[in-house]
N, C-alpha and C positions, 0 to 999 in steps of 0.2 A: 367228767362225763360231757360237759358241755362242749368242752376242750375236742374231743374225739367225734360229737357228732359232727363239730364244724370239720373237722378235716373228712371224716367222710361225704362229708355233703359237697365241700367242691374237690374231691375226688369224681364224683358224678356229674355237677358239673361241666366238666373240663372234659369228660369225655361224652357226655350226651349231646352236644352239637353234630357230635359223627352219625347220630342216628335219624335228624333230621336232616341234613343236608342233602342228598338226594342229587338236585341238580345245579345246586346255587354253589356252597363252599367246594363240598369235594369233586366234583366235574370242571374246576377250575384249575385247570392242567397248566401244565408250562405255555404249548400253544394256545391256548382260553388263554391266557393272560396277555401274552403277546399283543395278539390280536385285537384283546377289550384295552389294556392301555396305547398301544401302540399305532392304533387303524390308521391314523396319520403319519405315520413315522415316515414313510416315502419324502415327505416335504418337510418332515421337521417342528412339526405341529407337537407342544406338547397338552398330553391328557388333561383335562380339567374335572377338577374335583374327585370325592371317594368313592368307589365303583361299588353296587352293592355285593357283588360276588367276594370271596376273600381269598386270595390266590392262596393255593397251596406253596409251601415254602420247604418242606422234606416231606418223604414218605419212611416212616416205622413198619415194614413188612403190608398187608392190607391197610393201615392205617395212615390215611394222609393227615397230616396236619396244617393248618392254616395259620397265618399270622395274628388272627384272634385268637384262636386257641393258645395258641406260642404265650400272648400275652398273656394270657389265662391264668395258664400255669407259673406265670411269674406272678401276677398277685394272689393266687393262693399261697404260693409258696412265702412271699413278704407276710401275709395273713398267719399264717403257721409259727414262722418264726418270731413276729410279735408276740402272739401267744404263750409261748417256750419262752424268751425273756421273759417276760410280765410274771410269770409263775412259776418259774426258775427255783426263786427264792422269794417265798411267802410272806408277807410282813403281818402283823396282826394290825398295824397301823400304818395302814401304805402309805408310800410316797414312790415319786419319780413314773418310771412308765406302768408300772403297777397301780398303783392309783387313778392312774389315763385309763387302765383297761375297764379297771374296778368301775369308773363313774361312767364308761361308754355301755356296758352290760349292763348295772343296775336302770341309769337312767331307759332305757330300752326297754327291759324287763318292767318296770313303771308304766312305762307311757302305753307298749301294748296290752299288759295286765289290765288297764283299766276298759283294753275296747272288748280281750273276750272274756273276761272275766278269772279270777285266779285259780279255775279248776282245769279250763281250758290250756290257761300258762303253762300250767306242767308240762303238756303234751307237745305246745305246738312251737315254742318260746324259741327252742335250737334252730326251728325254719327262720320264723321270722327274723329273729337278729341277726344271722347268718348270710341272709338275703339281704339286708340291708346294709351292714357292713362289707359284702362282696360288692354288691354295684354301687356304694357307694367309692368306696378305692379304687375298682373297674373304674369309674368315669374318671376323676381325676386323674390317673394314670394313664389314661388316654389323652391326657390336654399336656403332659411333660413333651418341652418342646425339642422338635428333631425326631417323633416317635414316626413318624410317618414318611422320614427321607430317609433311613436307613435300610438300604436294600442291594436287590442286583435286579442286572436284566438279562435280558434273553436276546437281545437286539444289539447292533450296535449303530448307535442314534449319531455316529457322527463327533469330530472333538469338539464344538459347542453344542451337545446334548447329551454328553456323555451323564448328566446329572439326571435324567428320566429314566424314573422305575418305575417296572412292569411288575413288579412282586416290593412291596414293604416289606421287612422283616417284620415289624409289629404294627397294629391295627388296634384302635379303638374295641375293648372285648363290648360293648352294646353295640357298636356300630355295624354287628352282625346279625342278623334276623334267628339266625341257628342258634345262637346261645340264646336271648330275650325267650324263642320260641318253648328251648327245652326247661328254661327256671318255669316258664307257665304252666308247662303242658307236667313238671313235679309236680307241681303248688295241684292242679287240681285231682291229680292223682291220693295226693295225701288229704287235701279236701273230702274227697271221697272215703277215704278211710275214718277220719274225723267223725263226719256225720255218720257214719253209718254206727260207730262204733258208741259218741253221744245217745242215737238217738232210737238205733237198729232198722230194719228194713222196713217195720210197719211207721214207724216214727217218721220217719224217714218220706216216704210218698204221703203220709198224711201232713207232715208240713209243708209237702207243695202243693197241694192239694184242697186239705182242708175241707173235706164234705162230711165230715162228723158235727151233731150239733147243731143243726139247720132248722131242727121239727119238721111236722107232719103237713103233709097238705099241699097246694097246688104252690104256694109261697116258698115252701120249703124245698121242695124238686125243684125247683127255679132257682134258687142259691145252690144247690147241689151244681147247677148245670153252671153258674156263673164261676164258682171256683174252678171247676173241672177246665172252665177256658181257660182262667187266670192261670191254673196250675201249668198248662199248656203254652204258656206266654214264659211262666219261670224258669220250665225248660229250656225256651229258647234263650234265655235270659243266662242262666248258667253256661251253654252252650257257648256265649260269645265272649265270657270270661276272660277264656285266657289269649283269645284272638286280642279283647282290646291291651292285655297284659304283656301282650308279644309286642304290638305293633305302637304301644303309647311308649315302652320306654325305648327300642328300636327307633322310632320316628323321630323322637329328639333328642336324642346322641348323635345319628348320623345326619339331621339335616344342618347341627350346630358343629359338627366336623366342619362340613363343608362350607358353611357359612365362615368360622375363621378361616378355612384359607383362601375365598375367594377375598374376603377384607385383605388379607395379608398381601395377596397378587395385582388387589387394587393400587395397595400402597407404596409399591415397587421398591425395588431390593433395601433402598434406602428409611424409609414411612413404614415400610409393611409394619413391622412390630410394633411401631406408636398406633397405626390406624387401627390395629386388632386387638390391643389392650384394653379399652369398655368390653368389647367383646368377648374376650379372655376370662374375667370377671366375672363376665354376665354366666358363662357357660361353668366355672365354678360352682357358682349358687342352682345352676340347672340340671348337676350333677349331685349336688345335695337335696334335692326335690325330688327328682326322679326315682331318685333310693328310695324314699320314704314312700312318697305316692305309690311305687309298686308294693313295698313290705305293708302299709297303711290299710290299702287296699284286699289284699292277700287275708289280712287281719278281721277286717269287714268282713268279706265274704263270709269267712270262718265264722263270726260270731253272729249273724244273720240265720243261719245254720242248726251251730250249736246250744243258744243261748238256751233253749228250752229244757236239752239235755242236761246243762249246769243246772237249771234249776230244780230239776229231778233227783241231780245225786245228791245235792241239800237235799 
């Protein structure tokens, strides 16, 4: 079960970036590309840095596809097929990559059971690890080196430029606003399902709220009116959820793209890979953070939420 909700979950993934893209990925046509990598090309100037747009790289009928998406769909697929080995063949006392799998799920299973509590677990356990073990394999996988010079172009730059692409084949999958956007804009949709289904619709407004229980009198309409602000402030406070959940794990993946290759372009064809390697490093362990902090986070929310609900169905 576990097994099947992870492939359905980045099954949706992989294609929910098509619904927010709008004007950024899929409006990023052959000439959009051109044009954002190329603007110098008359002189030979090459492009600096990751461009937020993600060129489309083929079209599937209506459906264009981007070189984050592309990658996408390769670490789902890596994710899948780990999966399939590891439980292939069942051991009742594992070893090998079945036991890698076994202590990556329990430990997970642990660590968030304790922030929303083990009734919560049931429910929400498939998002959470699922999210966590995608971006964190997304990130890494976006730091394997040569991911970002594998391409073509649309120009022809010249025989000493012939090496400048206007289209990567593969792209860092957080280094796109559209995927970051749509894991957030899930998370508070099932958010929403969560509480309501914890807590129902009167639960629900009254723990934003909170104007039950105040007493009688000039004192107590006074707390009535101070929660009703407060409640008005959580609103907005929910509201910016998934904006900072888009834009905190977006922000650094793609500002630590660019920062290795601008160290790499510092250290010229010869240096570049010794001056990038702290670097390198660094953005390992920030690919390992960033996983968490967003599933962590996701987790919080939730148990902020539901906690009262848990305490009712004890």
């Amino acid at each position: 079960m576990f097994l099947a909700r992870i492939v359905a979950l980045l099954i949706l993934l992989t294609g929910a970036p098509l619904c927010f893209a709008g004007n950024n990925s899929s409006s990023s046509s052959i000439d959009s590309n051109s044009t954002a990598a190329g603007h110098n090309g008359g002189d030979g100037e090459e492009h600096q840095g990751l461009t937020p747009d993600a060129p489309v790289i083929f079209e599937v009928g209506p459906m264009k596809i981007t070189n984050s998406m592309f990658v996408t769909f390769i670490v789902a697929l890596g994710i899948i097929i780990v999966a399939q080995l590891a439980t292939r063949k069942v051991q009742l006392i594992p070893s090998g990559l079945q036991n890698f799998v076994e202590y990556l799920v329990e430990g997970l299973y642990a660590f968030f059971e304790s922030i929303v509590g083990p009734h919560m677990m049931k429910q929400t356990f498939w998002f959470f690890g699922t999210t966590f073990i995608f971006i964190l394999f997304a990130n890494w996988f976006g730091l394997i080196p040569g991911l970002g010079t594998i391409g073509y172009t649309y120009k022809d730059y010249g025989l000493f430029h012939n090496h400048h692409l206007d289209a990567p084949l593969m792209r860092g999958v957080n280094a796109d606003v559209n995927m970051t956007l749509a894991m957030a804009g899930m998370f508070m949709v099932l958010w929403l399902y969560w509480s309501l289904k914890a807590l129902g619709p009167g639960g629900f407004l009254g723990h934003i709220f909170n104007v039950k229980g105040h007493g009688a009198g000039f004192f107590g309409l006074f707390l009535v009116l101070v929660f009703i602000f407060v409640g008005l402030i959580e609103i907005v406070s929910i509201g910016v959820r998934p904006v900072a959940l888009t834009f905190r794990l977006y922000g650094n993946v793609f500002a630590g793209e660019n920062i290795l290759e601008a160290v790499m372009k510092l250290g010229g064809p010869y240096f570049g890979w010794l001056a990038v390697l702290p670097f390198y490093l660094l953005e390992l362990l920030v690919g390992l953070v960033q996983a968490l902090v967003f599933s962590l986070l996701a987790a919080v929310f939730t148990a902020l939420m539901c906690e009262h609900g848990e305490e009712h169905a004890h």
